[in-house]
C-alpha positions in Angstrom: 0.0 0.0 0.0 1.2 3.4 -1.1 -0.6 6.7 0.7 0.1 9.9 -1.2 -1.4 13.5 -1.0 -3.1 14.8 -4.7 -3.0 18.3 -3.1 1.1 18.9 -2.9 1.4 22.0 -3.2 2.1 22.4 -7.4 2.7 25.8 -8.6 0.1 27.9 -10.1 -0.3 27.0 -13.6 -0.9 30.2 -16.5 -0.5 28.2 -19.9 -3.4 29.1 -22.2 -4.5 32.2 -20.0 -5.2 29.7 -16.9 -5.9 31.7 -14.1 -5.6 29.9 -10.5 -4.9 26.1 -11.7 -3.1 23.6 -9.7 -2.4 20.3 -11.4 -0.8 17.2 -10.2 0.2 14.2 -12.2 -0.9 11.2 -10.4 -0.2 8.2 -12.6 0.9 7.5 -16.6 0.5 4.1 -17.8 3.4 4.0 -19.8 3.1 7.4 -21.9 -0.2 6.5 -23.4 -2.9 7.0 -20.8 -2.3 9.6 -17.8 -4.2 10.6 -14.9 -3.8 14.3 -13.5 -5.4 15.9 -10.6 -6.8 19.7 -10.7 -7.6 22.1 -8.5 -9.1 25.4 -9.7 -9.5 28.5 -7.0 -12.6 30.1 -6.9 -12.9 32.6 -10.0 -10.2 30.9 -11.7 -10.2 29.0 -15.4 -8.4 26.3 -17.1 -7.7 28.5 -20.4 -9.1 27.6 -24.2 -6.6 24.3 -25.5 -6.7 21.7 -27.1 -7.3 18.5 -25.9 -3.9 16.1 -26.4 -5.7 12.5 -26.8 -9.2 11.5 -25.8 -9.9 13.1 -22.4 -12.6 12.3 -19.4 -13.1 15.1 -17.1 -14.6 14.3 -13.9 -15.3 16.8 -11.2 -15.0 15.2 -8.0 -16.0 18.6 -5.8 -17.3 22.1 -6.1 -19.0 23.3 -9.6 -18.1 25.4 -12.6 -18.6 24.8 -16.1 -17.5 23.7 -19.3 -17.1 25.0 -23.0 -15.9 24.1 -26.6 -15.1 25.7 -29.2 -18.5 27.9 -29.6 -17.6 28.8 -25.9 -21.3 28.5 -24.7 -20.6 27.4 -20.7 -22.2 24.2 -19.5 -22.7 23.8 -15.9 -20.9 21.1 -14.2 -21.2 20.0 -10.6 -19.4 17.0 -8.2 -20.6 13.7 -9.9 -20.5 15.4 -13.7 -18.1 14.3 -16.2 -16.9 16.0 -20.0 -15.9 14.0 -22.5 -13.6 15.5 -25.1 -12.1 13.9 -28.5 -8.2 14.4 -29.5 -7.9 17.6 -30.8 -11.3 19.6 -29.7 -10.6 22.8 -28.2 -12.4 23.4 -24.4 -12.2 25.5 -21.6 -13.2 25.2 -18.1 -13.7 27.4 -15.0 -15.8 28.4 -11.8 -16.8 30.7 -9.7 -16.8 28.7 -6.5 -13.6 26.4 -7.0 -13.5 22.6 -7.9 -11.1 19.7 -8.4 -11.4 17.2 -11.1 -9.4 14.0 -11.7 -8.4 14.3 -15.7 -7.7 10.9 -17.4 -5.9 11.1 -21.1 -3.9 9.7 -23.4 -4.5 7.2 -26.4 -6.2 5.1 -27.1 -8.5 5.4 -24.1 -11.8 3.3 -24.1 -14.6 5.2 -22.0 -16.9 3.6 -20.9 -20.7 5.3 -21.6 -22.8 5.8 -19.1 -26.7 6.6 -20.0 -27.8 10.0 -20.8 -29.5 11.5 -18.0 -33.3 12.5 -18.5 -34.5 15.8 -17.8 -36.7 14.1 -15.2 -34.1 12.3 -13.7 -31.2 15.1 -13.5 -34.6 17.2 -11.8 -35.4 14.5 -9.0 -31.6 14.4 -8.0 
């Protein structure tokens, strides 16, 4: 058993106009698949990029939201995760703060959950 801390203190990160993002590598499965932690401060933002490989982004506290390449935000909350091909240009950010773990890399398989209906995502 290995214990580790995701929150280590990383620098600040500014590539692509990021504003209060903290990111720590956690894993790489042998350069083709990694797994990354973030933590962005309240009123901060992952800036516009490209995504390098496939990419599942799952926020595991706090909200924000989500945009691609129209930049029309999507509101994401604890329990949501984005899905973004090789290539398609996103941006995130929130008002409150939120951490996400990031997995990457190809080829990555993911699996599909069901869409949500409106009825469901409105009973909680």
């Amino acid at each position: 058993m290995e214990i580790f801390r995701f929150d280590r203190g990383e620098p600040v990160i500014s590539r692509y106009g990021s504003v209060g993002l903290r990111a720590t590598r956690v894993a790489a499965g042998g350069g083709a698949v990694s797994l990354t932690y973030v933590a962005v401060q309240p009123g901060g933002v992952i800036g516009t990029h490209p995504a390098i490989g496939a990419q599942l982004f799952r926020v595991i506290a706090g909200e924000g939201w989500v945009a691609g390449p129209d930049g029309e935000r999507v509101p994401i909350s604890a329990g949501s995760g984005v899905r973004w091909e090789d290539g398609e240009v996103h941006t995130s950010g929130t008002t409150a703060g939120f951490t996400a773990l990031v997995v990457e890399g190809a080829p990555v398989d993911l699996f599909e959950p069901e869409p949500e209906s409106a009825d469901e995502a409105a009973s909680g």
